[in-house]
mmCIF file of the N, C-alpha and C atoms, coordinates in Angstrom:
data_MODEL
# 
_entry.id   MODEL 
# 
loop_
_atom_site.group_PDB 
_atom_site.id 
_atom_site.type_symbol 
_atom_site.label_atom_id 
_atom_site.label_alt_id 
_atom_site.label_comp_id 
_atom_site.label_asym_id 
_atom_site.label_entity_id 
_atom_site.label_seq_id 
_atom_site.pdbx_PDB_ins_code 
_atom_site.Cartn_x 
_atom_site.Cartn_y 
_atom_site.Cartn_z 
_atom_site.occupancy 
_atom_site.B_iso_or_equiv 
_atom_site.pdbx_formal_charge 
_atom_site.auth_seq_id 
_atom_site.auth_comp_id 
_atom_site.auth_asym_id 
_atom_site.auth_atom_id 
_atom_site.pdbx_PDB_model_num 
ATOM 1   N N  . UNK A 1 1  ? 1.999   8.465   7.275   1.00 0.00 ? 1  UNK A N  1 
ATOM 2   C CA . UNK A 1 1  ? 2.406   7.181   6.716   1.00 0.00 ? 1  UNK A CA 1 
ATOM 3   C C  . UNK A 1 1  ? 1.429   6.776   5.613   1.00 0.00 ? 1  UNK A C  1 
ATOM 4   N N  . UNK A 1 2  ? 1.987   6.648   4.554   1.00 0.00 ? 2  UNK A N  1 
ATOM 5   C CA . UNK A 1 2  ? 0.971   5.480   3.346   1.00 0.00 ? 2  UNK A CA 1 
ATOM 6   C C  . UNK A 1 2  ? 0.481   4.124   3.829   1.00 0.00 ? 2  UNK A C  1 
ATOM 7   N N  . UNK A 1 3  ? -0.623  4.074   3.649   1.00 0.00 ? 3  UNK A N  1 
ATOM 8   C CA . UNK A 1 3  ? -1.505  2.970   3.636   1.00 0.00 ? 3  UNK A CA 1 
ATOM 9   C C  . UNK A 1 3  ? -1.320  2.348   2.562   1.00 0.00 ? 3  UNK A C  1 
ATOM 10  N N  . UNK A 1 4  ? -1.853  1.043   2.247   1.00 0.00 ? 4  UNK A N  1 
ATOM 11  C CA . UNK A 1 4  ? -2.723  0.712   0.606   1.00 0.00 ? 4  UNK A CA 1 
ATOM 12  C C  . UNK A 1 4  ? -4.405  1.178   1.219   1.00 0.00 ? 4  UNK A C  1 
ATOM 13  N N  . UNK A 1 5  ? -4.829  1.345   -0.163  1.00 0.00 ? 5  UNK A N  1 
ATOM 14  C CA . UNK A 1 5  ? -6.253  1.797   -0.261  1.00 0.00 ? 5  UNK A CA 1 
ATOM 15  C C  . UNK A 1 5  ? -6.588  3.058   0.351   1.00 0.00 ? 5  UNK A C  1 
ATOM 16  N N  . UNK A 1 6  ? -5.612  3.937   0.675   1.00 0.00 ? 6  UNK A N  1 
ATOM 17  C CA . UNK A 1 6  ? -5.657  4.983   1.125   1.00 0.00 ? 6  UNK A CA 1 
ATOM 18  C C  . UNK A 1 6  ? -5.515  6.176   -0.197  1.00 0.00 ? 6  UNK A C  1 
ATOM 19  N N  . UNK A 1 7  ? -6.369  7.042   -0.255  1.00 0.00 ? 7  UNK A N  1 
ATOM 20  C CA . UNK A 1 7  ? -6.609  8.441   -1.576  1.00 0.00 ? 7  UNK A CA 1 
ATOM 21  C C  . UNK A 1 7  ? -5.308  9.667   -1.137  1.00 0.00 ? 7  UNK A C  1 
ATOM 22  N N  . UNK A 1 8  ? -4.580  9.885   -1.258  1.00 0.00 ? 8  UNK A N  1 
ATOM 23  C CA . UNK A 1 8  ? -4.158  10.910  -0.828  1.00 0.00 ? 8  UNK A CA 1 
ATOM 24  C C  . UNK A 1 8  ? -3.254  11.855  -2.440  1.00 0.00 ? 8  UNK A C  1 
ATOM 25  N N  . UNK A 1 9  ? -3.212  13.228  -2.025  1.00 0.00 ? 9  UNK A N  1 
ATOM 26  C CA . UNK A 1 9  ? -2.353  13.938  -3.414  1.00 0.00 ? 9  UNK A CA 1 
ATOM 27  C C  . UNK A 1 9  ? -1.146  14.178  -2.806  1.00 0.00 ? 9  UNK A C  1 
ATOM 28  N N  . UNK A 1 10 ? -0.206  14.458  -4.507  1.00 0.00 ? 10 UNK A N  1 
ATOM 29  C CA . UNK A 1 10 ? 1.174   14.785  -3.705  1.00 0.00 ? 10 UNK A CA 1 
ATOM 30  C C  . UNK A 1 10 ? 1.308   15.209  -5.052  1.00 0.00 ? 10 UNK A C  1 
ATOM 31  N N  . UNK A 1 11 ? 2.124   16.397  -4.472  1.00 0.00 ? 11 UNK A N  1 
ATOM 32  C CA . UNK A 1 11 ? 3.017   17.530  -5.140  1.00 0.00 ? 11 UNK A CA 1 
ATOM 33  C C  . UNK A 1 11 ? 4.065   17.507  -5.053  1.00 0.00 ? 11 UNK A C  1 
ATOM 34  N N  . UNK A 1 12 ? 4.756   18.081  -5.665  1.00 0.00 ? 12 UNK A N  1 
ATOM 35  C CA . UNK A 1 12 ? 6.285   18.150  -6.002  1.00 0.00 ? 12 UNK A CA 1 
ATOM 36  C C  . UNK A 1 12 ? 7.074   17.331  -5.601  1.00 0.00 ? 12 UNK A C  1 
ATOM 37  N N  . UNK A 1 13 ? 7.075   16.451  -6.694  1.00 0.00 ? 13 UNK A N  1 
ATOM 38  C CA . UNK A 1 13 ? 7.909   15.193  -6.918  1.00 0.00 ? 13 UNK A CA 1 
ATOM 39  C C  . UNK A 1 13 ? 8.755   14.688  -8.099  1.00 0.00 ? 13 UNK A C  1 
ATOM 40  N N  . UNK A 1 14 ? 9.554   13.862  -8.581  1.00 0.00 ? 14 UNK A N  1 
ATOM 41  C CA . UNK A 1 14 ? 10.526  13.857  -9.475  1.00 0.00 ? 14 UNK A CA 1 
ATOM 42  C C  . UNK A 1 14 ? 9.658   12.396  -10.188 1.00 0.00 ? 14 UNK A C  1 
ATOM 43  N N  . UNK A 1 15 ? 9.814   12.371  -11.240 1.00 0.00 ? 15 UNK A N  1 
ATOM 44  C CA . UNK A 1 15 ? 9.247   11.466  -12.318 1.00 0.00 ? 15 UNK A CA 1 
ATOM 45  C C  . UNK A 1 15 ? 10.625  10.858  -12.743 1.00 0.00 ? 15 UNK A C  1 
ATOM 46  N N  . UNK A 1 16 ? 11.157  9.305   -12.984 1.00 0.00 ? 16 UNK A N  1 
ATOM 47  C CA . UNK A 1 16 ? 12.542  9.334   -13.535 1.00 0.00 ? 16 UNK A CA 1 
ATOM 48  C C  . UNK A 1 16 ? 12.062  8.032   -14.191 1.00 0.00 ? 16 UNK A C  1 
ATOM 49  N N  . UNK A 1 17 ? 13.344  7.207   -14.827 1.00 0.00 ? 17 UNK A N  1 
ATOM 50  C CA . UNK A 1 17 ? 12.849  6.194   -15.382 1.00 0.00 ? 17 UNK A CA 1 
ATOM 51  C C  . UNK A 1 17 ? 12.861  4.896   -14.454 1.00 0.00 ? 17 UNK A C  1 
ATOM 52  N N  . UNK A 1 18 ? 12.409  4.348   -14.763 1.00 0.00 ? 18 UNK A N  1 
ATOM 53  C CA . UNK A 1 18 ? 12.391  2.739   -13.337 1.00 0.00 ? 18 UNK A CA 1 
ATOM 54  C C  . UNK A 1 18 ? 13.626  2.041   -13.791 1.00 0.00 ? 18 UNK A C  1 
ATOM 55  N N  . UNK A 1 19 ? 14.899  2.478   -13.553 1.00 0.00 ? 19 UNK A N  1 
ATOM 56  C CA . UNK A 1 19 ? 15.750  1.232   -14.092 1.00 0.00 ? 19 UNK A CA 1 
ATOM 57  C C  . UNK A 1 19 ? 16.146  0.417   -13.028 1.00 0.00 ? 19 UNK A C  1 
ATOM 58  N N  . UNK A 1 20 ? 15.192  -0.115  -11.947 1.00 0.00 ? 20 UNK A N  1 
ATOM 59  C CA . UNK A 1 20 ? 15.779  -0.897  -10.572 1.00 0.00 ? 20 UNK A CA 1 
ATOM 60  C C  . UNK A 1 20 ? 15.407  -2.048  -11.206 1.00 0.00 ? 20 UNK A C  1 
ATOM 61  N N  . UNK A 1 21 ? 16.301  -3.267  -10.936 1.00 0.00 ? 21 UNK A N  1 
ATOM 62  C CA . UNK A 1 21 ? 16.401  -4.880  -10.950 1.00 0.00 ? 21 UNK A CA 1 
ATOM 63  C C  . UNK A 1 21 ? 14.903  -5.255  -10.722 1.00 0.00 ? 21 UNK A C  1 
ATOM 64  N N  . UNK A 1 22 ? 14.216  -4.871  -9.515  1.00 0.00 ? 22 UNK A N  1 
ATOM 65  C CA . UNK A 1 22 ? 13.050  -5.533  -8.857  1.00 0.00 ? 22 UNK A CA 1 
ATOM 66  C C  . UNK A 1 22 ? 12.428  -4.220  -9.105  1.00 0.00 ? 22 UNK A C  1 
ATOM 67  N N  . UNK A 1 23 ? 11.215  -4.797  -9.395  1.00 0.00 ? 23 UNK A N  1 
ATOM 68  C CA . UNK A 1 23 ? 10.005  -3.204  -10.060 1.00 0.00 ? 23 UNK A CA 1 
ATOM 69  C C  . UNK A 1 23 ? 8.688   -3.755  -8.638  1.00 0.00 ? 23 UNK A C  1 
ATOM 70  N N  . UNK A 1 24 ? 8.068   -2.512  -8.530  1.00 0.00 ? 24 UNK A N  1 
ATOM 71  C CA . UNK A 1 24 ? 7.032   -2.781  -7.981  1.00 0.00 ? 24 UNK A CA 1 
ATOM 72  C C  . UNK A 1 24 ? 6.251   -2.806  -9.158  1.00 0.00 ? 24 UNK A C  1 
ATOM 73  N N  . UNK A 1 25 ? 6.398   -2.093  -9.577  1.00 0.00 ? 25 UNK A N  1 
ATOM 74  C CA . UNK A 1 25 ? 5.175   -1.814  -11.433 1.00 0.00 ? 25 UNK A CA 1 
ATOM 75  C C  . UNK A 1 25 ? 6.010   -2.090  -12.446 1.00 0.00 ? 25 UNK A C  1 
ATOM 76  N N  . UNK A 1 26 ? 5.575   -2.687  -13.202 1.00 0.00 ? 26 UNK A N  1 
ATOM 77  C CA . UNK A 1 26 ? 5.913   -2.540  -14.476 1.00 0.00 ? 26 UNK A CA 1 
ATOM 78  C C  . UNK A 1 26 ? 5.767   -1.476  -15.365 1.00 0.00 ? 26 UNK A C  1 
ATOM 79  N N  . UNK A 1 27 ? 5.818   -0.568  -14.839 1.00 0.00 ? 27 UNK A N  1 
ATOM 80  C CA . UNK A 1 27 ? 5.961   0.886   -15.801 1.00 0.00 ? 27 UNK A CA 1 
ATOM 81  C C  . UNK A 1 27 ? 6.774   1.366   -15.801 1.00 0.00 ? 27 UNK A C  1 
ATOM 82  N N  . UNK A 1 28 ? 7.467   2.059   -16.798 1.00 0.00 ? 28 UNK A N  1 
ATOM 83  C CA . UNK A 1 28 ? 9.158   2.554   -17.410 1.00 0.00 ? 28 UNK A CA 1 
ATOM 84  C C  . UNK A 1 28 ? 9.464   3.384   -16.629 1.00 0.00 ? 28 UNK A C  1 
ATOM 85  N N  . UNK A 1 29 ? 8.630   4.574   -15.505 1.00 0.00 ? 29 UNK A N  1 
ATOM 86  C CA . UNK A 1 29 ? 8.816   5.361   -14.873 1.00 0.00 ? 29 UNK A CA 1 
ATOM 87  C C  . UNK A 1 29 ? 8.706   5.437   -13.290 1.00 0.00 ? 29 UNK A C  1 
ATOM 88  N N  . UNK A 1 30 ? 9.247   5.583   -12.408 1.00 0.00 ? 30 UNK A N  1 
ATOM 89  C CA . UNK A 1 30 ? 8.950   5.787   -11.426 1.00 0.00 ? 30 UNK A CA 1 
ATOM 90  C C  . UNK A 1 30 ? 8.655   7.405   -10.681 1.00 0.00 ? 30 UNK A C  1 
ATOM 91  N N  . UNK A 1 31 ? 8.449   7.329   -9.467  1.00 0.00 ? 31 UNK A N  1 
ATOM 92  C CA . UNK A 1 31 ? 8.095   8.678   -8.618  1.00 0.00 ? 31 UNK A CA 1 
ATOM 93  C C  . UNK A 1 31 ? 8.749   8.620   -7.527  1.00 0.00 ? 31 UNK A C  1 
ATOM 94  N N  . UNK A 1 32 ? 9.475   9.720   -7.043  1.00 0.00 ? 32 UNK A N  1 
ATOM 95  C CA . UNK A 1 32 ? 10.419  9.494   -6.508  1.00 0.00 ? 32 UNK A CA 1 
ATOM 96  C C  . UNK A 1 32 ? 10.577  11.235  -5.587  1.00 0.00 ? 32 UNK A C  1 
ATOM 97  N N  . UNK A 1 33 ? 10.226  11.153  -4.189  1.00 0.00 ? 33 UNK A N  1 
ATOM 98  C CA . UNK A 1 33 ? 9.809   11.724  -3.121  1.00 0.00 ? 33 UNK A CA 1 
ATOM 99  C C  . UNK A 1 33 ? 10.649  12.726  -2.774  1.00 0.00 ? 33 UNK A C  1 
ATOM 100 N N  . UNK A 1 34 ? 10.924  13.902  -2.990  1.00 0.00 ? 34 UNK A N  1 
ATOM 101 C CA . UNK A 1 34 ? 12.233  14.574  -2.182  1.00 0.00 ? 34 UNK A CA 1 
ATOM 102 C C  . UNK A 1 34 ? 11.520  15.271  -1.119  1.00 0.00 ? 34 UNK A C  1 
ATOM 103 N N  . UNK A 1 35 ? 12.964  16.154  -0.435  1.00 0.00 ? 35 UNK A N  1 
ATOM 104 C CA . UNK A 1 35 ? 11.974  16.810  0.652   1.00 0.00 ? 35 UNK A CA 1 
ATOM 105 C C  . UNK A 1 35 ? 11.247  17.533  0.405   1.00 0.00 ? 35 UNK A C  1 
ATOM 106 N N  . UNK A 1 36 ? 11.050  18.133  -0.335  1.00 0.00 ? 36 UNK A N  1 
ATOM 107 C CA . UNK A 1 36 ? 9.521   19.375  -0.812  1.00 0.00 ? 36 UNK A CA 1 
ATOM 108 C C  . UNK A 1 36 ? 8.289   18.344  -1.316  1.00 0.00 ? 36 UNK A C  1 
ATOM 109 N N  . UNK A 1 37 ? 8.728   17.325  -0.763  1.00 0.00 ? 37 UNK A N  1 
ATOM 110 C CA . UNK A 1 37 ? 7.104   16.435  -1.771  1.00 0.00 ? 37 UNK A CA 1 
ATOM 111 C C  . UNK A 1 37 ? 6.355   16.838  -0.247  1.00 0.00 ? 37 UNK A C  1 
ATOM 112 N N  . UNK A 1 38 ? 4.926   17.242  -0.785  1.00 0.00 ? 38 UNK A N  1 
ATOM 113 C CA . UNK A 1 38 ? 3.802   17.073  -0.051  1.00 0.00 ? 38 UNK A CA 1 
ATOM 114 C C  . UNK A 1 38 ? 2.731   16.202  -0.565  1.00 0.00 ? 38 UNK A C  1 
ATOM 115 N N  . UNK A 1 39 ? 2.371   15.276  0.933   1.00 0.00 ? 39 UNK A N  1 
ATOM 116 C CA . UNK A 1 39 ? 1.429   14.489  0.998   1.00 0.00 ? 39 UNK A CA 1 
ATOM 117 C C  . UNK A 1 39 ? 0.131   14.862  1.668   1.00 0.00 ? 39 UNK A C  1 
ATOM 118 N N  . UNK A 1 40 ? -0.800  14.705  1.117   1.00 0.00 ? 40 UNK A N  1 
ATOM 119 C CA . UNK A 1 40 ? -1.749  15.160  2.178   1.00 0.00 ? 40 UNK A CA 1 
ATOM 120 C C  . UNK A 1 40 ? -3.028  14.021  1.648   1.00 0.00 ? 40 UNK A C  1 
ATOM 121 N N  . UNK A 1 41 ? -3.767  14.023  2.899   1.00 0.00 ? 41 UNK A N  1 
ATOM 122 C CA . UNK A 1 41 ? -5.235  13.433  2.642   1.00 0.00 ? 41 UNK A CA 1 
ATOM 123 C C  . UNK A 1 41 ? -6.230  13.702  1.593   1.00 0.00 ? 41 UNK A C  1 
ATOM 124 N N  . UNK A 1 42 ? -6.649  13.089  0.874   1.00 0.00 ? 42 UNK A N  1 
ATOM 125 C CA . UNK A 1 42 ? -7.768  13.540  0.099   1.00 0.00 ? 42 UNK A CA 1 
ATOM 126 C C  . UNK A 1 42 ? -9.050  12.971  0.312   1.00 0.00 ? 42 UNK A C  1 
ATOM 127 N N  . UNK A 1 43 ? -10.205 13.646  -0.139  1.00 0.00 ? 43 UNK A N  1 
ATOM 128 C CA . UNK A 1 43 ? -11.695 13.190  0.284   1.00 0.00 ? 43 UNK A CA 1 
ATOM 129 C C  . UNK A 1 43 ? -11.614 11.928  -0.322  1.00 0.00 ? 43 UNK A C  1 
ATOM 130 N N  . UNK A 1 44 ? -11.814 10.831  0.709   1.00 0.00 ? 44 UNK A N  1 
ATOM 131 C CA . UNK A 1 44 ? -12.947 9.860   0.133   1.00 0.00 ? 44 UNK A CA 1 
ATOM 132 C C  . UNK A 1 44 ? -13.626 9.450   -1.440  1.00 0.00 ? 44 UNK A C  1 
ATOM 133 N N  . UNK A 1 45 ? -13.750 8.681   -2.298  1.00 0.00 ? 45 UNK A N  1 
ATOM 134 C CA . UNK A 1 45 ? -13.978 8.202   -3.344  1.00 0.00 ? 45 UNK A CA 1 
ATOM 135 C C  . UNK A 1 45 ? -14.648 7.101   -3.715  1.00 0.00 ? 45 UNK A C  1 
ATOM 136 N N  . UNK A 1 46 ? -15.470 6.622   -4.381  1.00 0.00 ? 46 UNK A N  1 
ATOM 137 C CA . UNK A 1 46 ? -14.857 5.325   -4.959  1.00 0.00 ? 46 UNK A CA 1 
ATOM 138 C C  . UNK A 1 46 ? -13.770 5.026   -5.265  1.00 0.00 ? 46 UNK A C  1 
ATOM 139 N N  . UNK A 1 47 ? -12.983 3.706   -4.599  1.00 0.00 ? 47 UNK A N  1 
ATOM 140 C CA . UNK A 1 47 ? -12.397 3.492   -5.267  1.00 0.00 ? 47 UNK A CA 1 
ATOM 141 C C  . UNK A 1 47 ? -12.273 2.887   -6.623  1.00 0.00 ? 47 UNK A C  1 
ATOM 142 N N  . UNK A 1 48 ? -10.990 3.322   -7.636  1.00 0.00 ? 48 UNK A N  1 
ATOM 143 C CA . UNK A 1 48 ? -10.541 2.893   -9.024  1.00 0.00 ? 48 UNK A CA 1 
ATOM 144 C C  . UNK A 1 48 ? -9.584  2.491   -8.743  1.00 0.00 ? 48 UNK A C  1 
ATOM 145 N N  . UNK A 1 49 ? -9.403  0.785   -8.759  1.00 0.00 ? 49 UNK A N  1 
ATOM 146 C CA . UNK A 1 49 ? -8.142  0.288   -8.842  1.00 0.00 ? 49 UNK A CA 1 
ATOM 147 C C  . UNK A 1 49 ? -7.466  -0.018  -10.423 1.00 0.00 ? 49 UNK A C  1 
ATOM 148 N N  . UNK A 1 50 ? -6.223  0.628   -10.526 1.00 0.00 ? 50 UNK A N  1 
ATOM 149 C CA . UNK A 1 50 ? -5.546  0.958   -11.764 1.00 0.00 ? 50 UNK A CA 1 
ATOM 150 C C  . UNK A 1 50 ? -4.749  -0.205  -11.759 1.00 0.00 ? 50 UNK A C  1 
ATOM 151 N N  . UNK A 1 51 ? -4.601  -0.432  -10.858 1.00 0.00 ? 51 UNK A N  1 
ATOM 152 C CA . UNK A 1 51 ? -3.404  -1.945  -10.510 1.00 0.00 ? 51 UNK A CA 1 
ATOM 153 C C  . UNK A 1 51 ? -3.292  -2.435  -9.711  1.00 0.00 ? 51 UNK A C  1 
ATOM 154 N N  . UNK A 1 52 ? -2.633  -4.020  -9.773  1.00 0.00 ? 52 UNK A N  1 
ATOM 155 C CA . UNK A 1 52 ? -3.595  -4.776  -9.111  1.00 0.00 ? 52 UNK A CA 1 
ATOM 156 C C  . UNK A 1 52 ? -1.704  -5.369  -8.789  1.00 0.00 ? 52 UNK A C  1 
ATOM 157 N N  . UNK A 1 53 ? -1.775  -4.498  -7.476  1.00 0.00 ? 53 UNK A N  1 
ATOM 158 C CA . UNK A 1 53 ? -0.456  -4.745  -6.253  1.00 0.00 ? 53 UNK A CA 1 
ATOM 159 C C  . UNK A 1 53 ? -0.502  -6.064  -6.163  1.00 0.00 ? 53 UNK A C  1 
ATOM 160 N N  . UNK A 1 54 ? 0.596   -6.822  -5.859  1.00 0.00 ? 54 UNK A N  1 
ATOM 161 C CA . UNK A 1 54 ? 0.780   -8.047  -4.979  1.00 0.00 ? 54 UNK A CA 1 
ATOM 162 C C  . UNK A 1 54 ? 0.921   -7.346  -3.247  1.00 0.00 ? 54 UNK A C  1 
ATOM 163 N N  . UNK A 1 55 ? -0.028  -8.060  -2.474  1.00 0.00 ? 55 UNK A N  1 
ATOM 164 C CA . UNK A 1 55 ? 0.222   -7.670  -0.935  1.00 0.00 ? 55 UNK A CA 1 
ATOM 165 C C  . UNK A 1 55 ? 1.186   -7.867  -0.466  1.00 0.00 ? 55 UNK A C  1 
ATOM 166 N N  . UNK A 1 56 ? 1.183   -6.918  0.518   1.00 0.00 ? 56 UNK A N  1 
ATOM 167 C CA . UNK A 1 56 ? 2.538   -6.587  1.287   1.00 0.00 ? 56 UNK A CA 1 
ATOM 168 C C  . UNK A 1 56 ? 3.063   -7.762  1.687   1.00 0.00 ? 56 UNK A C  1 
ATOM 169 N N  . UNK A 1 57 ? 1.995   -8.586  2.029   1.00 0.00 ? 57 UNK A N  1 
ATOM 170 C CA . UNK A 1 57 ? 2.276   -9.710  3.003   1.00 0.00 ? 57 UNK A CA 1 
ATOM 171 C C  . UNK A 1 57 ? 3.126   -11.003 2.191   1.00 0.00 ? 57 UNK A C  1 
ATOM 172 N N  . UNK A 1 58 ? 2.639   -11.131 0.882   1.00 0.00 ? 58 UNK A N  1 
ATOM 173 C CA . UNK A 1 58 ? 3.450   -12.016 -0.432  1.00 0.00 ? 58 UNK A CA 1 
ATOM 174 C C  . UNK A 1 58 ? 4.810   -11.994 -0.208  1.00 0.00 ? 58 UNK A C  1 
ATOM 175 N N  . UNK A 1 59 ? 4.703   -10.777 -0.283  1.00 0.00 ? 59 UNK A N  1 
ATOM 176 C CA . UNK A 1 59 ? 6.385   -10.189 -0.740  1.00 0.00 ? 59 UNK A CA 1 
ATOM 177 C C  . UNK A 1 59 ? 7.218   -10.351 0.810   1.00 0.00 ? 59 UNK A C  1 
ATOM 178 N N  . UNK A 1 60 ? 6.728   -10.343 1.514   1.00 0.00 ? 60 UNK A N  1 
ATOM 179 C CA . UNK A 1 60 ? 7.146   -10.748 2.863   1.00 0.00 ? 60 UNK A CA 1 
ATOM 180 C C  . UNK A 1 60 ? 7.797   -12.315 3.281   1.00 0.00 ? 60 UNK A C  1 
ATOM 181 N N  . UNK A 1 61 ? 6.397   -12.504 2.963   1.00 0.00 ? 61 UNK A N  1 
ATOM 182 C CA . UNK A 1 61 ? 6.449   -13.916 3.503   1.00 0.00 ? 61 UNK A CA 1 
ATOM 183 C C  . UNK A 1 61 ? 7.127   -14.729 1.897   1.00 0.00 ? 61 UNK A C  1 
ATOM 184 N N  . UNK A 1 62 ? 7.752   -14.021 0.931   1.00 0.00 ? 62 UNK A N  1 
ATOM 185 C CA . UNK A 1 62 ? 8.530   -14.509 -0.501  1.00 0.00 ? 62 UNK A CA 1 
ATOM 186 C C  . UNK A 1 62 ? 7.818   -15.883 -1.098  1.00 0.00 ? 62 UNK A C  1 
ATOM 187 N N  . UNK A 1 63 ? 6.254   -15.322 -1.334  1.00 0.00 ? 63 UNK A N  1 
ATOM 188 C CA . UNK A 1 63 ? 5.288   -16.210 -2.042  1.00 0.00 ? 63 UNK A CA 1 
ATOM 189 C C  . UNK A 1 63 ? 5.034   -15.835 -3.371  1.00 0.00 ? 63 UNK A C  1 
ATOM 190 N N  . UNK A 1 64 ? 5.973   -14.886 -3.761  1.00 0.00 ? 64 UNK A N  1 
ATOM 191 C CA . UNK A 1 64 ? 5.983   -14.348 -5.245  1.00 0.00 ? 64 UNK A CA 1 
ATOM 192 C C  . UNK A 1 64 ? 7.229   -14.283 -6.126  1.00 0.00 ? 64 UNK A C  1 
ATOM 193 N N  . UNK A 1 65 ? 6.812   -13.741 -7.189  1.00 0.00 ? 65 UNK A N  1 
ATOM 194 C CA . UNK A 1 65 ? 7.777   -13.884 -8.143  1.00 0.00 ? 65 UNK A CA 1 
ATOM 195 C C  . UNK A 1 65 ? 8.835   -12.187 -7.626  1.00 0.00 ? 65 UNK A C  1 
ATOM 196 N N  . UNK A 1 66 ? 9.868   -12.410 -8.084  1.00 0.00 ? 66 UNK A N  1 
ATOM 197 C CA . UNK A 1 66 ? 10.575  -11.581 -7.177  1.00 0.00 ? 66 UNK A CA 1 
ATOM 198 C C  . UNK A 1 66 ? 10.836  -10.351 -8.881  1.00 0.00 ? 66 UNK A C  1 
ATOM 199 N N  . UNK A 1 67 ? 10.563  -10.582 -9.781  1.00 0.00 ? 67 UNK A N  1 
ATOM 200 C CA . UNK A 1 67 ? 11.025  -9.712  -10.920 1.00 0.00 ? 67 UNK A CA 1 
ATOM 201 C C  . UNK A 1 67 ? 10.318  -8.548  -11.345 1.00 0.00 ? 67 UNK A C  1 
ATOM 202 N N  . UNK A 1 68 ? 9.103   -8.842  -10.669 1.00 0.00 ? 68 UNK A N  1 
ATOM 203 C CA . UNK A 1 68 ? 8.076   -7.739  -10.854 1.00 0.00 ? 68 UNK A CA 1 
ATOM 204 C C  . UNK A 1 68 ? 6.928   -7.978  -9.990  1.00 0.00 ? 68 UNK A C  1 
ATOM 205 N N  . UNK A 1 69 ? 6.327   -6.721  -9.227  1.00 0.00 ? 69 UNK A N  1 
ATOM 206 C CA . UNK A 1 69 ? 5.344   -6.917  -7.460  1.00 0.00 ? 69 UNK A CA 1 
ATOM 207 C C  . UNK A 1 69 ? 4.210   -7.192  -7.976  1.00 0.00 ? 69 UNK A C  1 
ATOM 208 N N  . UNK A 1 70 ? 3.448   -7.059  -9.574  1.00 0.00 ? 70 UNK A N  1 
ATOM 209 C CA . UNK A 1 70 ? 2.301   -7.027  -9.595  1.00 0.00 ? 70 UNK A CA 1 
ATOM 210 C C  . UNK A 1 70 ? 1.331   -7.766  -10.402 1.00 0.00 ? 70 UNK A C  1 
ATOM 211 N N  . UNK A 1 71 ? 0.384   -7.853  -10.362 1.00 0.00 ? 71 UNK A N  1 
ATOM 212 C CA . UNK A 1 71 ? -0.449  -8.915  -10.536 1.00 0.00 ? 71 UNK A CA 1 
ATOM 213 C C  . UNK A 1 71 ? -0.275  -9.311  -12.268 1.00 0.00 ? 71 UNK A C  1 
ATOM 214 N N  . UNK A 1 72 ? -1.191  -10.003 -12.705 1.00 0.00 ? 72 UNK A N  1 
ATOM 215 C CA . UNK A 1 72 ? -1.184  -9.793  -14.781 1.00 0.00 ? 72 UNK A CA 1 
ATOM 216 C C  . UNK A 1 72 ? -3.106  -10.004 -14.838 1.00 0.00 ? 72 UNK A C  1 
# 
C-alpha cells in the first residue's frame, strides 16, 4: 500500500495526459498503474518535497477547493 512520505520506485507504467475534471496535480500528465507496474521500497532519504499535497484528511472532511488537490 502507498503511504504519503513514503520513497518507493516503480516501473512500468503508462504516462498519459491528465484530462480528469478534478486533478490531484496540476500537471498536464498523469501516471497511470497497469498490471506489470512494479512497486517496491526504496532506501531511505532526505526527504525533497516537489509538491506540496493537500492532506488526505482536507479532501475528506471537503475543507478544500475541489478543482485542483494542491497547495500554491
Amino acid at each position: 500500500m502507498l503511504q504519503e512520505n513514503q520513497r518507493k520506485s516503480i516501473s512500468t507504467f503508462r504516462v498519459s495526459p491528465n484530462f480528469e475534471p478534478i486533478k490531484a496535480t496540476p500537471h498536464h500528465y498523469e501516471i497511470e498503474f497497469m498490471e506489470e507496474t512494479l512497486v517496491t521500497c526504496s532506501y531511505p532519504r532526505k526527504a525533497v518535497l516537489l509538491n506540496r499535497f493537500t492532506p488526505f484528511d482536507y479532501i475528506v472532511e471537503d475543507t478544500v477547493l475541489t478543482d485542483t488537490l494542491v497547495g500554491k
